[in-house]
N, CA and C atoms as an extended XYZ file, in Angstrom:
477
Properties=species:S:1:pos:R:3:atomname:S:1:resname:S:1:resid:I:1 pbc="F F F"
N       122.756      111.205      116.099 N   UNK     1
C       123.106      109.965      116.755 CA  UNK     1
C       124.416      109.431      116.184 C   UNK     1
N       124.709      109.907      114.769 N   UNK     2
C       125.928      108.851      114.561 CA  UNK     2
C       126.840      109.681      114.894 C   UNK     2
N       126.610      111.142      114.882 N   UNK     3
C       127.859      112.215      115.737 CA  UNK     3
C       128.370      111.756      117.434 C   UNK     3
N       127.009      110.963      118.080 N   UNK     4
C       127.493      110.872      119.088 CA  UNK     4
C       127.763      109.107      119.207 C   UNK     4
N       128.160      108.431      117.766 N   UNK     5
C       128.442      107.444      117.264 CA  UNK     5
C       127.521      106.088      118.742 C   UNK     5
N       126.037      106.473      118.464 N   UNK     6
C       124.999      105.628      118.885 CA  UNK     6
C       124.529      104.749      117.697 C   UNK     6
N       125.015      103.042      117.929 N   UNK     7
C       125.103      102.332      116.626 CA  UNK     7
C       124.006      101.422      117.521 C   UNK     7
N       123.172      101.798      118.169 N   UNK     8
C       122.314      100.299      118.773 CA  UNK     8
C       121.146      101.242      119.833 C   UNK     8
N       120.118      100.265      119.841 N   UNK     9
C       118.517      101.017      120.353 CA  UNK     9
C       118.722      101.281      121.871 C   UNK     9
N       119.412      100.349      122.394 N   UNK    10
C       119.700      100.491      123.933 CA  UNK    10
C       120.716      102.237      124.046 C   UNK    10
N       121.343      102.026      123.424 N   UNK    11
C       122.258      104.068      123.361 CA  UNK    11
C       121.365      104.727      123.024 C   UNK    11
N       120.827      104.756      121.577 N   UNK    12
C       119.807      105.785      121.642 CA  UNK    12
C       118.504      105.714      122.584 C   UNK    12
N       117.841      104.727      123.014 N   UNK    13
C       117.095      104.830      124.266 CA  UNK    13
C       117.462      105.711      126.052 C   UNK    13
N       118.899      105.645      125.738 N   UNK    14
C       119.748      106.097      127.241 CA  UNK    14
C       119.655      107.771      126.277 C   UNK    14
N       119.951      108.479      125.213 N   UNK    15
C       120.272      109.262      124.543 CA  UNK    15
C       118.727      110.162      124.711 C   UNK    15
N       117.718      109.127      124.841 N   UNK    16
C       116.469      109.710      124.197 CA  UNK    16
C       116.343      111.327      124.864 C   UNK    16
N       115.906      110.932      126.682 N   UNK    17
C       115.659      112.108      127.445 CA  UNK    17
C       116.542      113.312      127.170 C   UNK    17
N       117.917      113.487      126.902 N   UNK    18
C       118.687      114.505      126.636 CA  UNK    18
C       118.519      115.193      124.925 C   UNK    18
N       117.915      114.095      124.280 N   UNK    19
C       117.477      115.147      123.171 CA  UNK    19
C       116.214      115.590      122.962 C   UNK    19
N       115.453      114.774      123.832 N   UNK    20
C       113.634      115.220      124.044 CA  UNK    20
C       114.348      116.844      124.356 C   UNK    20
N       114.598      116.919      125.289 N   UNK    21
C       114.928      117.831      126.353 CA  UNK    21
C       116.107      119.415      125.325 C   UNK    21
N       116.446      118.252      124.516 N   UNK    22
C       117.426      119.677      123.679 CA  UNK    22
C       116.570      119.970      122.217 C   UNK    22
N       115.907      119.425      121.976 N   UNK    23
C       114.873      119.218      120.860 CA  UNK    23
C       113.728      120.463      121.196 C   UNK    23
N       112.765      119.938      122.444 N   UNK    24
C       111.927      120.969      122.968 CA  UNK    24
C       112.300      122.794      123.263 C   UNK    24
N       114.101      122.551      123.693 N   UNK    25
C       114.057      123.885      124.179 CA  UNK    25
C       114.180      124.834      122.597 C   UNK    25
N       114.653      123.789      121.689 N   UNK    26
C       114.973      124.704      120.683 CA  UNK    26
C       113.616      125.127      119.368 C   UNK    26
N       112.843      124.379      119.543 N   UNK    27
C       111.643      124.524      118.694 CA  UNK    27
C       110.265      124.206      119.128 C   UNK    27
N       110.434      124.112      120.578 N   UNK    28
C       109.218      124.033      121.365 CA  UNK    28
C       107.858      125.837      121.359 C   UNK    28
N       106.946      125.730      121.067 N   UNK    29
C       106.276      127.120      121.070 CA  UNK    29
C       105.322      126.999      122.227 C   UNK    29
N       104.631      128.164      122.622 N   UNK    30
C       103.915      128.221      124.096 CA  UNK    30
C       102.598      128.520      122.751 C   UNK    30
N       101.624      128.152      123.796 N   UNK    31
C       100.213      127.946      122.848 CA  UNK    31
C       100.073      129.584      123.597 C   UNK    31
N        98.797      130.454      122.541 N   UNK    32
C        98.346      131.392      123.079 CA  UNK    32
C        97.494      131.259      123.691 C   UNK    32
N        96.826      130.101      123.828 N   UNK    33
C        95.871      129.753      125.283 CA  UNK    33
C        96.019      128.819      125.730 C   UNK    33
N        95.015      128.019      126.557 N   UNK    34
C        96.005      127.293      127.708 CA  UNK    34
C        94.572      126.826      127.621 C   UNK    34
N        93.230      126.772      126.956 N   UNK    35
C        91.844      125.879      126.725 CA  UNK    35
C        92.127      125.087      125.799 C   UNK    35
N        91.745      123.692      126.599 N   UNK    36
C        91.771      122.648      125.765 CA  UNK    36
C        90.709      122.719      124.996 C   UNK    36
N        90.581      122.865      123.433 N   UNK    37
C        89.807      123.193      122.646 CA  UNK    37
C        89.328      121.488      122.215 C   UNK    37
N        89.757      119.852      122.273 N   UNK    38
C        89.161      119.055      121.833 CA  UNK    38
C        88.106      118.814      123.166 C   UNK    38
N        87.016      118.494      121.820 N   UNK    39
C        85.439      118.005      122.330 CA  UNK    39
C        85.177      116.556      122.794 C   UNK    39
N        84.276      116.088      123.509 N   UNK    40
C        83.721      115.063      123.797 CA  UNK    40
C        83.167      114.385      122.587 C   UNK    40
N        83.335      113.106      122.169 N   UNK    41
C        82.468      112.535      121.460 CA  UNK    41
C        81.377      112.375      121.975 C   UNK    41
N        80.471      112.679      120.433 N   UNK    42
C        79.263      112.292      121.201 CA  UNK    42
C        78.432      110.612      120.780 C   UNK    42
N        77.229      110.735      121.330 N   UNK    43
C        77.116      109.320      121.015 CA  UNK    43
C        77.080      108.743      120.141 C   UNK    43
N        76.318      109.429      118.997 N   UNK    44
C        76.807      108.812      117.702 CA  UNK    44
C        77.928      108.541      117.044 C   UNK    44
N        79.075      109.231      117.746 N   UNK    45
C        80.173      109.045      116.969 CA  UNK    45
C        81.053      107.682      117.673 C   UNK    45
N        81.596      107.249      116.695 N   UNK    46
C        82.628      105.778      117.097 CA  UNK    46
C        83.859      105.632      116.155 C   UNK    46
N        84.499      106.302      117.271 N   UNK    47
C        86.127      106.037      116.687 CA  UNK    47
C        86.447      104.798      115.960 C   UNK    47
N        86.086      103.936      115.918 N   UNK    48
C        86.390      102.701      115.170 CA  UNK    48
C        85.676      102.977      113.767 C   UNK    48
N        84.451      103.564      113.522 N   UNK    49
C        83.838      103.273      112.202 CA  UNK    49
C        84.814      104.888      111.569 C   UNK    49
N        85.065      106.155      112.249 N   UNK    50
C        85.669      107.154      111.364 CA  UNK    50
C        86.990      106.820      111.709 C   UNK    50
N        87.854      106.080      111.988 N   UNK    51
C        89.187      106.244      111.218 CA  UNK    51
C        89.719      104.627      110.912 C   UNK    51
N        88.920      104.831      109.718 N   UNK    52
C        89.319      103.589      108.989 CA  UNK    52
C        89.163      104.068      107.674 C   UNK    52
N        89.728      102.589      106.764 N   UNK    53
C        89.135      102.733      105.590 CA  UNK    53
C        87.972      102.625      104.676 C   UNK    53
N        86.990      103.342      103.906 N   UNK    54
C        85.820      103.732      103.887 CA  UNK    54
C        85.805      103.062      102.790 C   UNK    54
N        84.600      102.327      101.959 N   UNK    55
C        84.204      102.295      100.887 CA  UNK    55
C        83.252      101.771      100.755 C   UNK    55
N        82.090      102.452       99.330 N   UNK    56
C        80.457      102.875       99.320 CA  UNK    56
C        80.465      101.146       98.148 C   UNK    56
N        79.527      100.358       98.931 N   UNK    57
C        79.068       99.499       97.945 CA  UNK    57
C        77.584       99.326       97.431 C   UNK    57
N        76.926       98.674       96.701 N   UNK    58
C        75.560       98.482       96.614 CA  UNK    58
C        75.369       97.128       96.390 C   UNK    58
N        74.644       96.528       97.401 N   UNK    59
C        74.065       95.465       98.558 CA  UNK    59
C        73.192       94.726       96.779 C   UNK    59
N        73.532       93.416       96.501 N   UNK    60
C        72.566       92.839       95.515 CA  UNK    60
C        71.469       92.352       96.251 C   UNK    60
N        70.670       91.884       95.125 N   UNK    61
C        69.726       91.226       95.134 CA  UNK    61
C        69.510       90.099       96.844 C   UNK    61
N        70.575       89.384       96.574 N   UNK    62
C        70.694       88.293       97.471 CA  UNK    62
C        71.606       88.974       98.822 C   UNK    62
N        72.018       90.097       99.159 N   UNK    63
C        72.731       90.872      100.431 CA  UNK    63
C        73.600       90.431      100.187 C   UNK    63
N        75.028       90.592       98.887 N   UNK    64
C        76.403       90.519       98.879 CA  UNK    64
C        76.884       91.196       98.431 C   UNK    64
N        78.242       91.630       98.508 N   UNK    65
C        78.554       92.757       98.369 CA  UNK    65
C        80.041       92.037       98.107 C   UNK    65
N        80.924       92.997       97.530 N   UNK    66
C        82.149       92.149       96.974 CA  UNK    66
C        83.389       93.526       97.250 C   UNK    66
N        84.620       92.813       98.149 N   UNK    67
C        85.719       93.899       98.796 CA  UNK    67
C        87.057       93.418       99.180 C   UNK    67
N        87.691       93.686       97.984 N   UNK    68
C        89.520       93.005       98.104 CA  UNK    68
C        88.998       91.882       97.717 C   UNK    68
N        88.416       91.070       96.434 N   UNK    69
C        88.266       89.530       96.298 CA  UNK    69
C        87.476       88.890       97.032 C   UNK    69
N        86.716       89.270       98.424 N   UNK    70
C        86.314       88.513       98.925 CA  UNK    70
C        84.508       89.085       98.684 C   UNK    70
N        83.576       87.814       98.611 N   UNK    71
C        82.188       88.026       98.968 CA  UNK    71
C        81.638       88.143      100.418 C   UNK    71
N        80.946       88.980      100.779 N   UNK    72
C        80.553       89.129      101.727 CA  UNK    72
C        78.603       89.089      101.583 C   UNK    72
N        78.270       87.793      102.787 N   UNK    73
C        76.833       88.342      102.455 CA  UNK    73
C        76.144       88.727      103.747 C   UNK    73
N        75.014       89.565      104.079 N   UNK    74
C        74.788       90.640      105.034 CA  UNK    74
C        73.905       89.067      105.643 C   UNK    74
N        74.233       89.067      107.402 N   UNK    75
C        72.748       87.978      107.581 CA  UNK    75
C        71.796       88.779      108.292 C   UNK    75
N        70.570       88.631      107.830 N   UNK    76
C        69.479       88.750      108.310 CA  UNK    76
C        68.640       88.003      109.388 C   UNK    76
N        68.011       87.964      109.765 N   UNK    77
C        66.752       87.074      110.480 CA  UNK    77
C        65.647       86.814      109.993 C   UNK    77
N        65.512       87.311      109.278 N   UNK    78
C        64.011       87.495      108.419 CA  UNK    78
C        64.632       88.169      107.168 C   UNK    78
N        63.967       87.444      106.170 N   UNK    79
C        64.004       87.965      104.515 CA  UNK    79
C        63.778       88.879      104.351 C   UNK    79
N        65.018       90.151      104.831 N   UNK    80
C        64.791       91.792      104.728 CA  UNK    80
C        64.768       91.994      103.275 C   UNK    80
N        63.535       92.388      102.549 N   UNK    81
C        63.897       93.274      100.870 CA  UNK    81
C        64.338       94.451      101.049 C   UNK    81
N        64.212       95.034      102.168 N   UNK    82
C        64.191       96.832      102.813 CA  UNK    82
C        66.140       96.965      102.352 C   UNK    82
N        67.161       96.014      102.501 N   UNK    83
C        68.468       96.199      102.322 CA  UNK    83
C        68.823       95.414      100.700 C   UNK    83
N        68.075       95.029       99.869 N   UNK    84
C        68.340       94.779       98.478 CA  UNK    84
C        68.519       95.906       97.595 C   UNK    84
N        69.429       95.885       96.746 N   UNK    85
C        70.711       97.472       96.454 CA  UNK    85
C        70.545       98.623       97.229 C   UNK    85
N        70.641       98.090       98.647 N   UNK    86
C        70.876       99.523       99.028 CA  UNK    86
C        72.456       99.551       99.805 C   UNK    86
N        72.657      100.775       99.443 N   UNK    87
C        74.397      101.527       99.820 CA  UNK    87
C        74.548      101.158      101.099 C   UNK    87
N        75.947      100.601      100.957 N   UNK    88
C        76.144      100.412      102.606 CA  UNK    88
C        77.991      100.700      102.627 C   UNK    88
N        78.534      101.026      103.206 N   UNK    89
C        80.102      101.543      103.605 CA  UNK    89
C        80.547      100.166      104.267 C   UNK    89
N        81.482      100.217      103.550 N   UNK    90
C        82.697       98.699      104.005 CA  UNK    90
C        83.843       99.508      104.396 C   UNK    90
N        84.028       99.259      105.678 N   UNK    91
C        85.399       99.867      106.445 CA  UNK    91
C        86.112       99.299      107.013 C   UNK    91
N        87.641       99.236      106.924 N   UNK    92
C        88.592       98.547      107.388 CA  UNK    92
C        89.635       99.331      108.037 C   UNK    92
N        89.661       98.555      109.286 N   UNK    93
C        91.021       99.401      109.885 CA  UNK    93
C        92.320       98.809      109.865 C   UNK    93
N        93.372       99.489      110.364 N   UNK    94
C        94.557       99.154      110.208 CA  UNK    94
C        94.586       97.603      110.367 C   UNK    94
N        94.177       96.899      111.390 N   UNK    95
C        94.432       95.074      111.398 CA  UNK    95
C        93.873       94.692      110.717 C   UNK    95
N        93.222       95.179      109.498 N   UNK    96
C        92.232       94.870      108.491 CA  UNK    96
C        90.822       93.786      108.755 C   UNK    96
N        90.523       94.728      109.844 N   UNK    97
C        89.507       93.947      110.370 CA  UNK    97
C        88.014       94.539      109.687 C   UNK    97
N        87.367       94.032      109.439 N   UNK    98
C        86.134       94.516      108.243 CA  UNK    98
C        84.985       94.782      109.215 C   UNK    98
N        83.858       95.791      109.352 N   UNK    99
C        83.005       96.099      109.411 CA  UNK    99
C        81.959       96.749      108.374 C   UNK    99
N        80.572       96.547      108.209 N   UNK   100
C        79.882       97.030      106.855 CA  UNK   100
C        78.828       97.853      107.514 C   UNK   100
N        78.564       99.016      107.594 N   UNK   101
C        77.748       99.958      107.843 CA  UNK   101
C        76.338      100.445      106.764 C   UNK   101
N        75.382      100.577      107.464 N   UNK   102
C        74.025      100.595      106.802 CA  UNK   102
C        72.880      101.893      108.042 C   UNK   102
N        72.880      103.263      106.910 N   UNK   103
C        72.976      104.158      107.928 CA  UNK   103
C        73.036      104.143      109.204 C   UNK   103
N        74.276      104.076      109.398 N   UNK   104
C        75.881      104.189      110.683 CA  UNK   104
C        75.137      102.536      111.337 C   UNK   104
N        74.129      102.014      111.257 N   UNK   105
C        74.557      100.720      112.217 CA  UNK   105
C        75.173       99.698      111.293 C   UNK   105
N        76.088       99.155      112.476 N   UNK   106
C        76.588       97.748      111.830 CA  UNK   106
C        76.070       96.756      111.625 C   UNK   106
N        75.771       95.791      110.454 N   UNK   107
C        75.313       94.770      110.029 CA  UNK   107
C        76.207       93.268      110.085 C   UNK   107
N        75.484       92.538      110.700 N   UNK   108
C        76.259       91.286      110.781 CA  UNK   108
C        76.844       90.318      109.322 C   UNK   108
N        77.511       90.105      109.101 N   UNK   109
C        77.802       89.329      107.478 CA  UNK   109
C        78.573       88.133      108.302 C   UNK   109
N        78.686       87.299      106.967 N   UNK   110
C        79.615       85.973      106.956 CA  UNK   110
C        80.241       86.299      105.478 C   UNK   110
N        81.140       85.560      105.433 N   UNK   111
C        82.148       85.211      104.169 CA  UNK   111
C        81.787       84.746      103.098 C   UNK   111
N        80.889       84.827      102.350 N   UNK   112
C        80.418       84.129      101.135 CA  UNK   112
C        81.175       83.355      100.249 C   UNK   112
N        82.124       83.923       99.843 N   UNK   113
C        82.800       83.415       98.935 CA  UNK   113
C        84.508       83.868       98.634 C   UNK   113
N        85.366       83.172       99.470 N   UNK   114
C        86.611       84.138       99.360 CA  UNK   114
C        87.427       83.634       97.878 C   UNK   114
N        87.653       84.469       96.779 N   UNK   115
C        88.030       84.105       95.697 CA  UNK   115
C        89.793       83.639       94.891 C   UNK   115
N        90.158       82.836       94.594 N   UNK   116
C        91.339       82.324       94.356 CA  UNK   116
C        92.090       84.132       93.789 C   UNK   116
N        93.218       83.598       94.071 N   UNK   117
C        94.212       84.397       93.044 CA  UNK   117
C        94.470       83.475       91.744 C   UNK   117
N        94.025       84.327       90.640 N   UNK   118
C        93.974       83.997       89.560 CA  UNK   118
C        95.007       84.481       88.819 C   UNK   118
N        95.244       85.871       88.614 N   UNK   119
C        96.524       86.154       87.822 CA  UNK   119
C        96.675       87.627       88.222 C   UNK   119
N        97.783       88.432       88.487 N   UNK   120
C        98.126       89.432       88.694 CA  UNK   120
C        98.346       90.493       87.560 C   UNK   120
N        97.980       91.582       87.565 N   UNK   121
C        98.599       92.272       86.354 CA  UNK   121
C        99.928       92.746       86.761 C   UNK   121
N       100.412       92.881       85.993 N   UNK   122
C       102.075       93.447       86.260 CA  UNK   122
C       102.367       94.444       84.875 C   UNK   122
N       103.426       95.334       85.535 N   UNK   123
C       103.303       96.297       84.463 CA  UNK   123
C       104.419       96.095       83.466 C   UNK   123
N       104.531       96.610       82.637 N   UNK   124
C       105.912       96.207       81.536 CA  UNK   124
C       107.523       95.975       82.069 C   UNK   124
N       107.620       97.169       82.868 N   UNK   125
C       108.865       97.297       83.669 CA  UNK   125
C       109.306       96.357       84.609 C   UNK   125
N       108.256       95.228       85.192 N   UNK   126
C       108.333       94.141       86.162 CA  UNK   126
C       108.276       93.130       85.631 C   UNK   126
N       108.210       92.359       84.149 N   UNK   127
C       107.319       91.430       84.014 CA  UNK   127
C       108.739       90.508       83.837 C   UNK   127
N       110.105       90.502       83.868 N   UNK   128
C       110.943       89.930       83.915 CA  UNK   128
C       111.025       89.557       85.196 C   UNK   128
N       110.786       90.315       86.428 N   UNK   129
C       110.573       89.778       87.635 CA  UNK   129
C       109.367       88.845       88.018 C   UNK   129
N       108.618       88.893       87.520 N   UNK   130
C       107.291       88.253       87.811 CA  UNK   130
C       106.742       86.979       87.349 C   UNK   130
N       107.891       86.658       86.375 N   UNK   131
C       107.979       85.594       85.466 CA  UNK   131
C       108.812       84.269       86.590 C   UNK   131
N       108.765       83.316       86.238 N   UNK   132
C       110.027       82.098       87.112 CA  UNK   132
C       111.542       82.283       85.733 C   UNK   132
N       111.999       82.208       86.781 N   UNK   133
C       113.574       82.200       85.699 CA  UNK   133
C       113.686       81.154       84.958 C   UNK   133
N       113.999       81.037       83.903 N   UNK   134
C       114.306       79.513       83.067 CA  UNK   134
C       115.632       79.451       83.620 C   UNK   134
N       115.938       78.450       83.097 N   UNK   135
C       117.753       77.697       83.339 CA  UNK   135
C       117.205       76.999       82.654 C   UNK   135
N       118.382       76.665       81.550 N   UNK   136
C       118.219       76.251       80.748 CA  UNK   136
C       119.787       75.457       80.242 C   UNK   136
N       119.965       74.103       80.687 N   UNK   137
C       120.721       73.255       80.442 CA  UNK   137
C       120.943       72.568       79.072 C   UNK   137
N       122.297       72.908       78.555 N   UNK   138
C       122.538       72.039       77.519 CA  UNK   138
C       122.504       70.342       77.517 C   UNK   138
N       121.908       69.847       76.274 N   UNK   139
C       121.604       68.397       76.590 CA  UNK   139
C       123.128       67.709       76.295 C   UNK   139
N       123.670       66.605       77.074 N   UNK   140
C       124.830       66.204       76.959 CA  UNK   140
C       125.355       66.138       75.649 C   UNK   140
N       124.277       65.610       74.353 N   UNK   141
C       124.834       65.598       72.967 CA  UNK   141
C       124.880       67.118       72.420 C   UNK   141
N       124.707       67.995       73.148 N   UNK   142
C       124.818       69.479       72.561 CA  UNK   142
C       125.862       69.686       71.961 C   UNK   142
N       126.432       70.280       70.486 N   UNK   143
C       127.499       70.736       70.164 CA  UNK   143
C       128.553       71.647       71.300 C   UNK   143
N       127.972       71.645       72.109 N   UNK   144
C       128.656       73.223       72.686 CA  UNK   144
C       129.351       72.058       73.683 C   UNK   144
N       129.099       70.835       73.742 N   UNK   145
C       130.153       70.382       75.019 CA  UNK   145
C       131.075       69.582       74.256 C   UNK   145
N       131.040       69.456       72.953 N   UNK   146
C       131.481       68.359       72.097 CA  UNK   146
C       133.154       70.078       72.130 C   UNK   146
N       133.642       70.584       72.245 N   UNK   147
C       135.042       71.266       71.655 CA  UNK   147
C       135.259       71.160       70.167 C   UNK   147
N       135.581       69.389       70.147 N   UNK   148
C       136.698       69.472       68.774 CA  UNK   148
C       135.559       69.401       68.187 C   UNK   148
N       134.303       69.570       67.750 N   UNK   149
C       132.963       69.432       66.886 CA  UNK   149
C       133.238       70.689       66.271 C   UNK   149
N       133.668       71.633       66.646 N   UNK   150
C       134.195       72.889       65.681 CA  UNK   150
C       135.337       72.730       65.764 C   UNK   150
N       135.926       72.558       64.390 N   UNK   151
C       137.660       72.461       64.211 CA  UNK   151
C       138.024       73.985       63.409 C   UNK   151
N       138.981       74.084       63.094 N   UNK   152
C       139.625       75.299       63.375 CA  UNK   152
C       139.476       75.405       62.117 C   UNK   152
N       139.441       76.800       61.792 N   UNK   153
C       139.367       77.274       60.060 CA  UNK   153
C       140.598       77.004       59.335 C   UNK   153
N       140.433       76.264       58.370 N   UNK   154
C       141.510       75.857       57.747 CA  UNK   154
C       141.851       77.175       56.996 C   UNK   154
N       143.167       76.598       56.640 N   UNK   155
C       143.991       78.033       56.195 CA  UNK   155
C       143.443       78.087       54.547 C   UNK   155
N       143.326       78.487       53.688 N   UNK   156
C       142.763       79.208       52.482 CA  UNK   156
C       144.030       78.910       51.284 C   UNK   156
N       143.986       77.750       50.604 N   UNK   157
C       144.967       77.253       49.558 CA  UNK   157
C       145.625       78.472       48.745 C   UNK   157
N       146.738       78.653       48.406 N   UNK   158
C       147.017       79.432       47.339 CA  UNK   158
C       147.192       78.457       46.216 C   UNK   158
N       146.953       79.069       45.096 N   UNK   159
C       146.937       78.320       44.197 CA  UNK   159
C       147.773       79.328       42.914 C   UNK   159
């Protein structure tokens, strides 16, 4: 693009079809068959719960469970003991939208407890960034604004 000096999205958008088109002829391959080999999902499966992000928690006493800072507690209808520590998968997808799985069905929760930011760790190499900058002003009686407050080295008597 910058050979054909395209500096803006509208050129390379007009540009696109002629390099789809010179792109394909040069590294495009022919499949050795021509059967579409992907399957039907089946019913158990749900694109939303497998491609996200996965992680195995264990359900307390009281149905909460704790993910990125926040509490989560499972609601019930009735005082289930049948889900007290038992494993359940917290999955998030890209809009970081949360679902909690309890073999594969989804369980309804509310927000229990979303927790402050308290303090960050930071590693050695950052901690000058992570800090607020001082400035640090001399007070008007400071020697350093006074000049003649240091007078000049007197010259050394011979005697």
């Amino acid at each position: 693009m910058r050979l054909r000096h395209i500096s803006n999205p509208e050129q390379g958008n007009t540009y696109l079809p002629e390099f789809v088109e010179d792109f394909n002829s040069r590294f495009a391959v022919r499949p050795r068959s021509s059967n579409n080999a992907h399957r039907p999902l089946t019913v158990g499966e749900n694109l939303n719960h497998i491609l996200v992000w996965q992680e195995s928690r264990l359900l307390s006493k009281n149905l909460t469970l704790q993910f990125k800072k926040v509490v989560y507690q499972i609601q019930t209808k009735t005082g289930s003991y049948a889900l007290r520590n038992a494993h359940v998968t917290i999955c998030e997808d890209a809009q970081a939208a949360i679902s909690i799985l309890y073999q594969s069905r989804e369980l309804p929760f509310t927000i229990f407890h979303k927790q402050e930011h308290l303090a960050e760790i930071v590693d050695s190499k950052n901690v000058d960034r992570a800090l607020p900058a001082k400035t640090s002003i001399p007070a008007p009686d400071h020697p350093w604004r006074n000049p003649h407050h240091f007078s000049s080295p007197k010259p050394a008597s011979s005697s």
